[in-house]
NUDO-844465 format. One line per field, with one value per residue: residue in one letter; x, y, z of N, C-alpha, C in turn; chain. Coordinates in pm, 1 decimal. Layout:
<atoms>
code <- [a,...] $
n_xx <- [X,...] $
n_yy <- [Y,...] $
n_zz <- [Z,...] $
ca_xx <- [X,...] $
ca_yy <- [Y,...] $
ca_zz <- [Z,...] $
c_xx <- [X,...] $
c_yy <- [Y,...] $
c_zz <- [Z,...] $
unit <- [A,...] $
</atoms>
This chain:
<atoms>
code <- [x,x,x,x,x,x,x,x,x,x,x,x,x,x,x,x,x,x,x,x,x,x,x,x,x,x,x,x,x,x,x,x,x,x,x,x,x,x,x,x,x,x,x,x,x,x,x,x,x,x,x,x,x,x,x,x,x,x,x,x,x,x,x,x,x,x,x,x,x,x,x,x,x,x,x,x,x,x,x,x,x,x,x,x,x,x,x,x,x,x,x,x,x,x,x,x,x,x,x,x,x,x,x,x,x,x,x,x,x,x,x,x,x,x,x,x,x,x,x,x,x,x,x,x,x,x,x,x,x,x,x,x,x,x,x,x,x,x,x,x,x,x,x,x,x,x,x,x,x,x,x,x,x,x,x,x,x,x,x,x,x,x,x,x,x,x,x,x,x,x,x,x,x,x,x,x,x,x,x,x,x,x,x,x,x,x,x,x,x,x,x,x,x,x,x,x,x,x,x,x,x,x,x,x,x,x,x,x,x,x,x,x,x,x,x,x,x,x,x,x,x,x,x,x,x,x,x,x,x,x,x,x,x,x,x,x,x,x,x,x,x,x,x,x,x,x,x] $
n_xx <- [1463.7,1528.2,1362.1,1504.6,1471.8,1579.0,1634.6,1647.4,2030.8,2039.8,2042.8,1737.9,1528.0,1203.3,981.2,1002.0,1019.2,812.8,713.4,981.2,985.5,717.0,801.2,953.4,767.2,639.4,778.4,836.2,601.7,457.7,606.7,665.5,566.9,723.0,966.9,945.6,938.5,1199.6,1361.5,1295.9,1334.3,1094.5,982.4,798.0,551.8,482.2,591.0,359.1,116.2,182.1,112.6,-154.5,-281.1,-238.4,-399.6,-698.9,-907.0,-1203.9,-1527.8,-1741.5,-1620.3,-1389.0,-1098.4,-852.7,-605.6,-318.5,-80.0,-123.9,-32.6,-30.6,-193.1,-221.8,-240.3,-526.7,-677.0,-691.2,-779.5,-1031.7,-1151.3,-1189.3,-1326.1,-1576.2,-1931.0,-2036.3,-1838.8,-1598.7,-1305.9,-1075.6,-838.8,-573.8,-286.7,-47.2,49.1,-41.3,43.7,41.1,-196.5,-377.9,-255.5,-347.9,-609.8,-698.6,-596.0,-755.9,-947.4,-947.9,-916.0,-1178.3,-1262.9,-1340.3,-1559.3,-1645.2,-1485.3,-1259.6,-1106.5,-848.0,-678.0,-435.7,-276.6,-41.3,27.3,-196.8,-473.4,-809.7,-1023.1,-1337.6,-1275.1,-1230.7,-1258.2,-1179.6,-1151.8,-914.6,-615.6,-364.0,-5.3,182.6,543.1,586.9,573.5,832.0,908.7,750.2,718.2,716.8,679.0,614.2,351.8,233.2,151.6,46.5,-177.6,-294.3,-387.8,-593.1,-791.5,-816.1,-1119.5,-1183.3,-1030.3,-934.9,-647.5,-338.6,-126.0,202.1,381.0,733.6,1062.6,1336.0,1633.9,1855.1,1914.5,2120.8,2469.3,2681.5,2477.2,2358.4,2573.6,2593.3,2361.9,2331.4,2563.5,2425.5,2205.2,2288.9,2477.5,2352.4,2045.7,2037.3,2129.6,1957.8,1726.5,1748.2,1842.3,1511.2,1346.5,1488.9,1549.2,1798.0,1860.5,1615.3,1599.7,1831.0,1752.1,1560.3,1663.8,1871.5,1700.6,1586.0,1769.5,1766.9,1540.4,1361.5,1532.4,1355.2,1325.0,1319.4,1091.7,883.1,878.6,813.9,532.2,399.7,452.7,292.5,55.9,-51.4,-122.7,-15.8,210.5,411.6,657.2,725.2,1021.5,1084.5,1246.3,1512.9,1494.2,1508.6,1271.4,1021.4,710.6,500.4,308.8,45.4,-234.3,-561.7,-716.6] $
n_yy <- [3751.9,3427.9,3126.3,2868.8,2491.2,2159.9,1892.5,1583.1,1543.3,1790.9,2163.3,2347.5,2552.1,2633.7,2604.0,2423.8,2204.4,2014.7,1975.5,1824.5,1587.1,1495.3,1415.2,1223.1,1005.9,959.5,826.0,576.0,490.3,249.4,17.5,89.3,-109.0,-312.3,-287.0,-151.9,-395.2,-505.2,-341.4,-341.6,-553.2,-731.0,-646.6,-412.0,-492.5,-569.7,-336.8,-166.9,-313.7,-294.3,-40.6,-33.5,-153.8,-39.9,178.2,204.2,253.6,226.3,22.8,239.0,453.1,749.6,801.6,920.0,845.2,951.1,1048.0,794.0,635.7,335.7,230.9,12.3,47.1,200.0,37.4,-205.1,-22.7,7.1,-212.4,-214.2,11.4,-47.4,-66.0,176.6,333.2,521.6,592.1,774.1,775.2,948.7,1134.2,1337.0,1312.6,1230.3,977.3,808.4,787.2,729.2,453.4,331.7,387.4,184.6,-27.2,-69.7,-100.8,-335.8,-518.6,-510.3,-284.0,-61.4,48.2,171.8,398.8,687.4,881.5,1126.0,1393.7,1580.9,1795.7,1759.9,1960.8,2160.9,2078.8,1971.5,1962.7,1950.5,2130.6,1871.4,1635.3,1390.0,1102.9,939.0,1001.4,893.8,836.0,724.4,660.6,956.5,1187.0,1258.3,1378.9,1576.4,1928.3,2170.3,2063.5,2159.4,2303.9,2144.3,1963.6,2096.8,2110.5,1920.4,1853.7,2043.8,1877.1,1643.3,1544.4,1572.6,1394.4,1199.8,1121.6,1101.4,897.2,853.1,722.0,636.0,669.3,640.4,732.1,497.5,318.3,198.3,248.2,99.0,-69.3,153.8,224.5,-31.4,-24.5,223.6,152.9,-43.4,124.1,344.2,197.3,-23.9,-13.7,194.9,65.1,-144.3,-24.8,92.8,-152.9,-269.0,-53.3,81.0,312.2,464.4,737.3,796.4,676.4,712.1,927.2,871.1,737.5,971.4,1139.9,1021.2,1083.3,1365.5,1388.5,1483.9,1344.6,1102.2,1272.1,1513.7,1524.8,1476.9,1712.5,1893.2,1767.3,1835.8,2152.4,2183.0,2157.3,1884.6,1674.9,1432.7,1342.3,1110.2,826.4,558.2,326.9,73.4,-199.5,-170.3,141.7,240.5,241.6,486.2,503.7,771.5,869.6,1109.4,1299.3,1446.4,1683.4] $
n_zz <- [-771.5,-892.1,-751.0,-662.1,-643.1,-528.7,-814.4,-778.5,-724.3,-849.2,-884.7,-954.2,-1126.4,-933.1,-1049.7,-1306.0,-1177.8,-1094.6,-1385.8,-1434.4,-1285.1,-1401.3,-1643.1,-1595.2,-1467.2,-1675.0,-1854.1,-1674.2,-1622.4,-1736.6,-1637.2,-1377.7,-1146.5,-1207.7,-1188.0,-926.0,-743.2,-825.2,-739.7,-461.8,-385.8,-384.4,-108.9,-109.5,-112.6,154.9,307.2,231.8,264.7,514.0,601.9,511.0,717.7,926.9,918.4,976.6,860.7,762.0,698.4,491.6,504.7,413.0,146.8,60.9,-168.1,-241.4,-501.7,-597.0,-803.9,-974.8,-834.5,-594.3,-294.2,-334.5,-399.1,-220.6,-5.9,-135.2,-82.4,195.4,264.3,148.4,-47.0,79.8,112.9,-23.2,-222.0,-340.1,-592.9,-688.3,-869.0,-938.9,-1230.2,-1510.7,-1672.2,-1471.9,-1357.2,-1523.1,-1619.7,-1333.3,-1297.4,-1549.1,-1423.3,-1167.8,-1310.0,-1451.7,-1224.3,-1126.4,-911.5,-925.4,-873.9,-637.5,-664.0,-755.5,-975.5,-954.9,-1096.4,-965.6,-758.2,-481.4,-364.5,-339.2,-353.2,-475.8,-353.2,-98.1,240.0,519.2,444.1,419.9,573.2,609.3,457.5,250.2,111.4,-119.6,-133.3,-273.0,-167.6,-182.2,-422.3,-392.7,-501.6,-280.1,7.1,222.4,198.9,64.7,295.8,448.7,316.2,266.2,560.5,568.7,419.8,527.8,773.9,1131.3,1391.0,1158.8,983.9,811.2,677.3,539.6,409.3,274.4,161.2,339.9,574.0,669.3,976.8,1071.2,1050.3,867.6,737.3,602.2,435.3,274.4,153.6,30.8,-179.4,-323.1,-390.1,-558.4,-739.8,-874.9,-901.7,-1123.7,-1313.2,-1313.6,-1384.5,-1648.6,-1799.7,-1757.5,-1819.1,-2013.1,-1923.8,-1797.4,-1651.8,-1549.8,-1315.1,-1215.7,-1106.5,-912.9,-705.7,-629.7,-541.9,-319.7,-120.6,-109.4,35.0,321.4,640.8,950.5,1143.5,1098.3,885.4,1045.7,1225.9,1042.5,950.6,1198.3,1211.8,1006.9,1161.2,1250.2,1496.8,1743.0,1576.0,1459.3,1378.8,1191.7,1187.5,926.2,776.3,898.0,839.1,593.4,497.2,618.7,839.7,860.0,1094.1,1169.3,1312.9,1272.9,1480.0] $
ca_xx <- [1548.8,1444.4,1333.6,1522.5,1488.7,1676.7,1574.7,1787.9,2126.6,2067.9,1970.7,1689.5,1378.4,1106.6,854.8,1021.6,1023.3,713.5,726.4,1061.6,920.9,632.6,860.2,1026.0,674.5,577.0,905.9,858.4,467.4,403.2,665.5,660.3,559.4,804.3,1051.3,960.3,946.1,1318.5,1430.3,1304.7,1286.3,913.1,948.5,788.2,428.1,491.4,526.0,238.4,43.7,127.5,72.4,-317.9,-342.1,-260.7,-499.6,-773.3,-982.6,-1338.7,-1711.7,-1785.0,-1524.7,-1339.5,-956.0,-800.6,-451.5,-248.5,33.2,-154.9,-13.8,-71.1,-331.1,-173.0,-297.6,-617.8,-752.3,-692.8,-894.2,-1133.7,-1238.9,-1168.8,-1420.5,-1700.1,-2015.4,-2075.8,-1781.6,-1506.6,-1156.6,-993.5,-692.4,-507.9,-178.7,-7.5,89.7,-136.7,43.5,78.1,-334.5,-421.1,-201.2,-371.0,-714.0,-681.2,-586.3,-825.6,-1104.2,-974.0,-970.3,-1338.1,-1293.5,-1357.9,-1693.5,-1663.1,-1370.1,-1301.8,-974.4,-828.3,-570.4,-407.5,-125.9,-100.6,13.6,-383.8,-605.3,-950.0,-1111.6,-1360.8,-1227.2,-1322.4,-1348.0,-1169.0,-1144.9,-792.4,-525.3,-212.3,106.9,321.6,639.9,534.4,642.9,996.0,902.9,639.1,829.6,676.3,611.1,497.8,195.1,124.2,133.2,-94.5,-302.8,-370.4,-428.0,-710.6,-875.6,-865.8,-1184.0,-1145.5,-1009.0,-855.9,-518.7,-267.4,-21.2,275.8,502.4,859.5,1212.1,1439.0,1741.4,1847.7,1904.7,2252.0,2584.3,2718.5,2335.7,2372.5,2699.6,2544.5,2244.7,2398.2,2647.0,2339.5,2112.3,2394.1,2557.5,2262.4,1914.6,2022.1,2147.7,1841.4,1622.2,1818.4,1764.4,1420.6,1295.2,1562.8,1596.5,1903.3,1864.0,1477.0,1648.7,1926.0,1674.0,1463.5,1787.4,1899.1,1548.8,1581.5,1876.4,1753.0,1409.3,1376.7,1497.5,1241.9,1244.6,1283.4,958.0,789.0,898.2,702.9,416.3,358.1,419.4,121.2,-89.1,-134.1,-126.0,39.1,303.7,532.8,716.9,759.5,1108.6,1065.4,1367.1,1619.2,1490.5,1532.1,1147.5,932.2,553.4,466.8,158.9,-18.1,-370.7,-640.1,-797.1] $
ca_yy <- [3633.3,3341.8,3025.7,2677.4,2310.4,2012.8,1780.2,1466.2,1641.4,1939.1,2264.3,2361.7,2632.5,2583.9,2616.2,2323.4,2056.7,1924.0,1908.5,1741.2,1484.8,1442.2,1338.5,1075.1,932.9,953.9,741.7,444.6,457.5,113.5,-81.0,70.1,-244.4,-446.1,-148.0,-175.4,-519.0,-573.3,-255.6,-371.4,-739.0,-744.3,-638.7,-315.9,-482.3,-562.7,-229.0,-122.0,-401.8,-257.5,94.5,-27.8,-257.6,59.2,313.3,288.4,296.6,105.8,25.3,401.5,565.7,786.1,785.1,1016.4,824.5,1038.5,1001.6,682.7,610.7,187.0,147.8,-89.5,82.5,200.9,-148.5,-266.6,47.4,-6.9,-359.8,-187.5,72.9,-107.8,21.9,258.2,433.5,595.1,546.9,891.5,752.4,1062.0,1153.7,1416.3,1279.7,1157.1,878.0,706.6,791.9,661.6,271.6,314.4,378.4,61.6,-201.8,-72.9,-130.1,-485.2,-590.4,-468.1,-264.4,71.8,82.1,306.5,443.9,833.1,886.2,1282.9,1448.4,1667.7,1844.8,1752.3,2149.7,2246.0,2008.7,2034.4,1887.1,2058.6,2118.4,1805.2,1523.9,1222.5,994.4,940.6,1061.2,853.1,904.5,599.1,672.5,1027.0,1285.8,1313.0,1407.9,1726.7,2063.3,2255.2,1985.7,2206.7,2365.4,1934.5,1906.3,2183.3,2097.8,1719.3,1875.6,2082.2,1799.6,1571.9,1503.6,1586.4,1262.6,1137.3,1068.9,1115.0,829.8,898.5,560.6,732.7,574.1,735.1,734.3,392.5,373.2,161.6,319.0,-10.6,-122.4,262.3,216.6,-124.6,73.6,326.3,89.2,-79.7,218.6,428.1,116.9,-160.9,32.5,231.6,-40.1,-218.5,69.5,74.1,-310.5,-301.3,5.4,147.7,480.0,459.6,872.0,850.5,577.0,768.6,1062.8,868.2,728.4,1106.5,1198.1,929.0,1096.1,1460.6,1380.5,1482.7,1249.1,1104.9,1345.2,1645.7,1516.4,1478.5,1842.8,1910.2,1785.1,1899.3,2213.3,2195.7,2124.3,1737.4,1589.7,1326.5,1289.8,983.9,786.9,382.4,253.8,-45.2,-248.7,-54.5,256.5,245.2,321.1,508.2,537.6,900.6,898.0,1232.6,1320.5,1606.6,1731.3] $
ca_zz <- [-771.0,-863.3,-608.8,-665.3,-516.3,-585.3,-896.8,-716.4,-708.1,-961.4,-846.6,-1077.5,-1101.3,-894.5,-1124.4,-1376.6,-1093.7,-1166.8,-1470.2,-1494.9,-1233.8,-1477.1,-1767.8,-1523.0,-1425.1,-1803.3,-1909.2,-1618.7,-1550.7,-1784.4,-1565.6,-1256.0,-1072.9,-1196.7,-1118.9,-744.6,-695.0,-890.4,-637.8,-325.1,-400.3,-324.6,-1.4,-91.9,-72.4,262.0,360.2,154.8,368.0,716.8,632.4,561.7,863.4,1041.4,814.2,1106.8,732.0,814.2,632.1,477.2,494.4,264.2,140.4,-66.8,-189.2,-336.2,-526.4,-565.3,-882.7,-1027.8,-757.4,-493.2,-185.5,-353.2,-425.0,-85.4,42.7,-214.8,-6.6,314.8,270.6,89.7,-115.3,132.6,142.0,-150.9,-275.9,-445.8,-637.7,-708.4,-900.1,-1049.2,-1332.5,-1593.8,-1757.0,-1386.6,-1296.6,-1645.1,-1571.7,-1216.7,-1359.2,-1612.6,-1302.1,-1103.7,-1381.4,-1457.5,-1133.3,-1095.0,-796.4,-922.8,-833.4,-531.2,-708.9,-821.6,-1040.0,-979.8,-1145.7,-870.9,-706.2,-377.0,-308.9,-379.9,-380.8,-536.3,-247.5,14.6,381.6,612.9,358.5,436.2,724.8,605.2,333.9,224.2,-11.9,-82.1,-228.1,-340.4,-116.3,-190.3,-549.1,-421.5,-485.5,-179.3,60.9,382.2,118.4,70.2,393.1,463.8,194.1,337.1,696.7,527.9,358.9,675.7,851.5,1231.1,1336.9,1007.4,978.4,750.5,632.6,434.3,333.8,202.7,182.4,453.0,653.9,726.8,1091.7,1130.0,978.0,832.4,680.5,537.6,343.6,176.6,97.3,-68.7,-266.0,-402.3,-455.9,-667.0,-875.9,-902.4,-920.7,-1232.4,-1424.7,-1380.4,-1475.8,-1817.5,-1844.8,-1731.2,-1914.8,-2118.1,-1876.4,-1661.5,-1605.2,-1446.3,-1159.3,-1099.6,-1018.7,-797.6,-627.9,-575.8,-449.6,-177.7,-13.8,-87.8,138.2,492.0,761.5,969.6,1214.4,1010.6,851.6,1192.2,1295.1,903.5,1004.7,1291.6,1184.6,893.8,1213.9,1306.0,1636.4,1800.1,1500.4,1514.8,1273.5,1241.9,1080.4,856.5,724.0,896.5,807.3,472.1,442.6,740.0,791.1,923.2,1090.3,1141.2,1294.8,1242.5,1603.5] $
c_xx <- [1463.3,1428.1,1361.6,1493.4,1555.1,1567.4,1652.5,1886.4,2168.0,1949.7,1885.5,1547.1,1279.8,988.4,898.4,1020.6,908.2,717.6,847.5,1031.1,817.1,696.6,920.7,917.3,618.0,627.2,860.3,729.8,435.2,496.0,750.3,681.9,629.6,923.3,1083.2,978.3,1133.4,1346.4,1473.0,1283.6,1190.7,910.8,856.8,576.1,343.4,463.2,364.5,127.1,43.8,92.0,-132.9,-344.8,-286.8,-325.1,-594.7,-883.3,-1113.4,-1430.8,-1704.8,-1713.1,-1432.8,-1193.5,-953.3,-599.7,-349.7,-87.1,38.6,-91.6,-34.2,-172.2,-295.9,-299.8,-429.7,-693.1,-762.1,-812.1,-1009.2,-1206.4,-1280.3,-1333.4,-1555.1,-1754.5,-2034.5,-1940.2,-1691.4,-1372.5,-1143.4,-885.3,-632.2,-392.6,-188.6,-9.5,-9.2,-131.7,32.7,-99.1,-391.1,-391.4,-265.0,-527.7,-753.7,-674.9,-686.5,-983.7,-1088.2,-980.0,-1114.9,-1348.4,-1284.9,-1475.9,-1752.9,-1525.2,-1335.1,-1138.2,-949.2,-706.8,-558.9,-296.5,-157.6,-20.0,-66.7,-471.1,-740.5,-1023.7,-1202.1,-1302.1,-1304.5,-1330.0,-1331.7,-1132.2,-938.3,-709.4,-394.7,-138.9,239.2,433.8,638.1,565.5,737.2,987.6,782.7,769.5,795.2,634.5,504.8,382.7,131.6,87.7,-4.7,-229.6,-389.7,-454.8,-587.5,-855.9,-934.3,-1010.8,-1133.8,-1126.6,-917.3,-734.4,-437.9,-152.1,82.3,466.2,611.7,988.5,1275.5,1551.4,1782.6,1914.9,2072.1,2372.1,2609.9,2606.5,2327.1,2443.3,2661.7,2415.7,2283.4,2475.3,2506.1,2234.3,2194.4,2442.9,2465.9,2130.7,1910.5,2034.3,2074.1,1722.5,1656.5,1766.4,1632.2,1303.0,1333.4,1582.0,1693.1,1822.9,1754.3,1529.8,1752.1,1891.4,1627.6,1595.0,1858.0,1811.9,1538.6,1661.1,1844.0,1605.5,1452.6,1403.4,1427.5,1241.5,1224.6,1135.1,848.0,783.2,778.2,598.4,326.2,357.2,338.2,27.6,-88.1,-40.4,-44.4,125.7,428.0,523.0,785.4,873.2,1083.3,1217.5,1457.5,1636.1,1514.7,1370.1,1126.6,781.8,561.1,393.9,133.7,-190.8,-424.9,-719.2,-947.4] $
c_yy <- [3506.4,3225.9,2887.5,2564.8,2248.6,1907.1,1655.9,1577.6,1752.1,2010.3,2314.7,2505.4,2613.1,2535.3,2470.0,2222.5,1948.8,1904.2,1784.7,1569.7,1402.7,1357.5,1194.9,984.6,882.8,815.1,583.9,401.9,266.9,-18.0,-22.3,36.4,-303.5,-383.7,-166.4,-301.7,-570.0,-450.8,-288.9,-519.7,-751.4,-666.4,-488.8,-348.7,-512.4,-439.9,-140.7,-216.0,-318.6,-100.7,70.6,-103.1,-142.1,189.5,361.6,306.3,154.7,108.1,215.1,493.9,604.3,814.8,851.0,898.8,890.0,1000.3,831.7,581.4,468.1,148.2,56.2,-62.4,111.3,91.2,-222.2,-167.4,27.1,-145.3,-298.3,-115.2,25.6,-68.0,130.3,396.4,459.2,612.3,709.0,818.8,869.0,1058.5,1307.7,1419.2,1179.6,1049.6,754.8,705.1,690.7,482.5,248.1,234.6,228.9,-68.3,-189.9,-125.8,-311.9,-547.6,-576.8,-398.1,-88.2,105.2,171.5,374.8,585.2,821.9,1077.0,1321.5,1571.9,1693.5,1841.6,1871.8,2204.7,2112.6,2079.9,1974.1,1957.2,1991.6,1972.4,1709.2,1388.4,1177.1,959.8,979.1,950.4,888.6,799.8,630.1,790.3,1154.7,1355.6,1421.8,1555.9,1847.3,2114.3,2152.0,2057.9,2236.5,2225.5,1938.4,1998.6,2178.3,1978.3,1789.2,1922.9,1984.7,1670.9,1599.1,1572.2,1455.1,1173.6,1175.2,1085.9,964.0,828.9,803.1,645.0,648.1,699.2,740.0,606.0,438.3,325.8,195.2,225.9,2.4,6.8,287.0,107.8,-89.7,123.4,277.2,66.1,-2.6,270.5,319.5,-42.0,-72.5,110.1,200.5,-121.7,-137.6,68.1,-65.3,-334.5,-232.3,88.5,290.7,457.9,595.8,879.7,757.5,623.3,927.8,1047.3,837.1,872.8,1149.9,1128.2,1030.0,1238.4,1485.7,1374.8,1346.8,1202.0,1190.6,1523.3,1640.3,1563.8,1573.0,1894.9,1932.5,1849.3,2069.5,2277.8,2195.2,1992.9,1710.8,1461.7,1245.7,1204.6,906.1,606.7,325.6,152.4,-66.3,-165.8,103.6,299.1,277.7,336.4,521.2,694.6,907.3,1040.8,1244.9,1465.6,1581.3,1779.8] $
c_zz <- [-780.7,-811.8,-722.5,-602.4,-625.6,-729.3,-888.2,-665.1,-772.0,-909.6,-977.0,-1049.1,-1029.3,-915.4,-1239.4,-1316.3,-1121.8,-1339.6,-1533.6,-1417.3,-1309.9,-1578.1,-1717.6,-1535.6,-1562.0,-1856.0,-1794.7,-1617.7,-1609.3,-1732.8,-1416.7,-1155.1,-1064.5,-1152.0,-923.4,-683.1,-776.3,-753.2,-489.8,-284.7,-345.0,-251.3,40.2,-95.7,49.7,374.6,347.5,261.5,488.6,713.3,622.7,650.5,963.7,1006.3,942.0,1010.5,769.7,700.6,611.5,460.8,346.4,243.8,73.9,-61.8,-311.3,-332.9,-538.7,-681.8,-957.2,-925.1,-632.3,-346.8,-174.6,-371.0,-307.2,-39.2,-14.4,-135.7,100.8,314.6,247.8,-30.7,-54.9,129.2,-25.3,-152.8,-366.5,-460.0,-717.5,-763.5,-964.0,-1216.4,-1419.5,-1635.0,-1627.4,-1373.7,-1399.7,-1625.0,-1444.1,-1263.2,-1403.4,-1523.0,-1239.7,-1204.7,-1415.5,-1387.9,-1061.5,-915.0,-799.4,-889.2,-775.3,-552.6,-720.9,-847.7,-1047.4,-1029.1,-1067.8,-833.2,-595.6,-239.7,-283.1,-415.3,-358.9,-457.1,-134.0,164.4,434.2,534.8,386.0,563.7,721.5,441.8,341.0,111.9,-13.9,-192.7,-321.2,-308.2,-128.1,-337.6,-552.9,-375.6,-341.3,-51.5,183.0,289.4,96.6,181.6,459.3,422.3,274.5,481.0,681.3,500.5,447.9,728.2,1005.9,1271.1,1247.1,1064.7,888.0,770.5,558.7,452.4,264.3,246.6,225.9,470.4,718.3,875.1,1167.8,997.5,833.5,678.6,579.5,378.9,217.7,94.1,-43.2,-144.9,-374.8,-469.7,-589.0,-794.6,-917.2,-935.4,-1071.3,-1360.1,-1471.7,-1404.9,-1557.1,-1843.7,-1860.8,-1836.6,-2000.1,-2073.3,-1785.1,-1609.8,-1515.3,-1284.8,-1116.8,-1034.4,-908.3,-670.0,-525.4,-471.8,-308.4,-93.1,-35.6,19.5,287.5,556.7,853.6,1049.9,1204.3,929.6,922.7,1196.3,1162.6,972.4,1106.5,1286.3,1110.6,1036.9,1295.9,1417.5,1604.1,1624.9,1527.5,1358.4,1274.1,1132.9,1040.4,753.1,784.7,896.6,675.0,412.8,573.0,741.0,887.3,939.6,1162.8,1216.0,1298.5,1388.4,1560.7] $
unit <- [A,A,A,A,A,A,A,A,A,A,A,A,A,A,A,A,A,A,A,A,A,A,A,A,A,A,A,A,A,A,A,A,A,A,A,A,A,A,A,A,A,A,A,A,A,A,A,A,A,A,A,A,A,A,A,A,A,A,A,A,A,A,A,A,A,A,A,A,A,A,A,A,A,A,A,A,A,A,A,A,A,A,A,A,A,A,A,A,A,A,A,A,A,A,A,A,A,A,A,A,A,A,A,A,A,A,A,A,A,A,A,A,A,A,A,A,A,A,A,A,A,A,A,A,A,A,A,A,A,A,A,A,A,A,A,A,A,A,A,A,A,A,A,A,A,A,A,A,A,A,A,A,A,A,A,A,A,A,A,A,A,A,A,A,A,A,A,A,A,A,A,A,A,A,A,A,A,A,A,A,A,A,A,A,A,A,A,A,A,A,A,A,A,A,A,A,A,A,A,A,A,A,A,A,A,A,A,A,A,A,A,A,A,A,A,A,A,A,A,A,A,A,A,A,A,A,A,A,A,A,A,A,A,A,A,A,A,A,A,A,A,A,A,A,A,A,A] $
</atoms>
């Protein structure tokens, strides 16, 4: 018999998920940016801000950001760390690593850079490597998540941390209902306007509301392994941070 998950709200193969995820990421990767910032009216570099003012990422140290896709979070780490230390900007998907790649070289901060093409089911990484791991906006979209989650725990440092930025469960009923008006009948109309795909925004839209709640996440994690798992609502709950550590 063979093993399904959800692609949004269509039950689909297990084995085609990524790739149909890929074709989405293929279709938006060259506007993205402007994608998230028309979605979340900016406010999505805000979050992106407090998840690295709570990284715990110093002088030397090493990041793996996966699912790092245009670079945002990597470029910040990229200061954070220094010369001494190393930035992995990671994706699945080629056409998003490739637009990542490109910002990161014109803003000259690839230096201590490394660009991987990865699944963050198996990573090609040895045990013990990084001081910390993040995943902004990236999770919802991995077929197998406990084998991610396993995977990251592996690649952790003792120490290190795990971060993982994801749009959730808003937290008041009301704030829910206006949500959901605006996700379903505004976000896909301006993906069509923006980049001529309604269909890839009313995937990611789907994908929002097929992703664990935060504390079905939590229970996740903790079952891959990591310590002292807890979860910080932002806006309502409409995004959470999941932090995570390795013993």
């Amino acid at each position: 018999m063979k093993k399904t998950t959800h692609f949004g709200y269509q039950q689909v193969d297990a084995n085609e998920k990524a790739g149909r995820v890929a074709e989405v990421f293929h279709s938006v990767a060259s506007k993205y940016d402007v994608m998230n910032d028309f979605m979340s009216m900016g406010i999505h570099r805000l979050w992106k801000r407090y998840t690295i003012d709570i990284s715990g990422v110093r002088p030397g140290h090493k990041v793996l950001d996966l699912a790092g896709g245009t670079g945002d979070l990597a470029k910040a780490f990229s200061k954070k760390v220094g010369a001494t230390g190393e930035v992995v900007l990671s994706d699945i998907n080629a056409s998003m690593l490739s637009e990542g790649r490109s910002r990161m070289l014109d803003a000259g901060v690839a230096n201590n850079m490394r660009f991987v093409q990865a699944n963050a089911e198996a990573l090609p990484f040895p045990d013990n490597t990084f001081n910390c791991v993040t995943m902004a906006f990236g999770l919802r979209n991995v077929t197998d998540k406990d084998a991610a989650l396993r995977s990251i725990y592996r690649v952790l440092k003792p120490g290190g941390r795990l971060l993982v930025l994801e749009f959730s469960r808003p937290t008041n009923s009301l704030f829910r209902k206006i949500y959901d008006e605006y996700s379903f009948r505004v976000i896909p109309k301006v993906g069509e306007a923006v980049t001529g795909d309604r269909d890839s925004y009313q995937y990611l839209v789907e994908s929002i509301r097929m992703h664990p709640d935060q504390d079905t996440l939590k229970g996740m994690m903790e079952e891959a392994g990591f310590d002292r798992s807890d979860y910080i609502n932002l806006t309502n709950g409409v995004v959470a941070i999941h932090r995570g550590f390795k013993l």
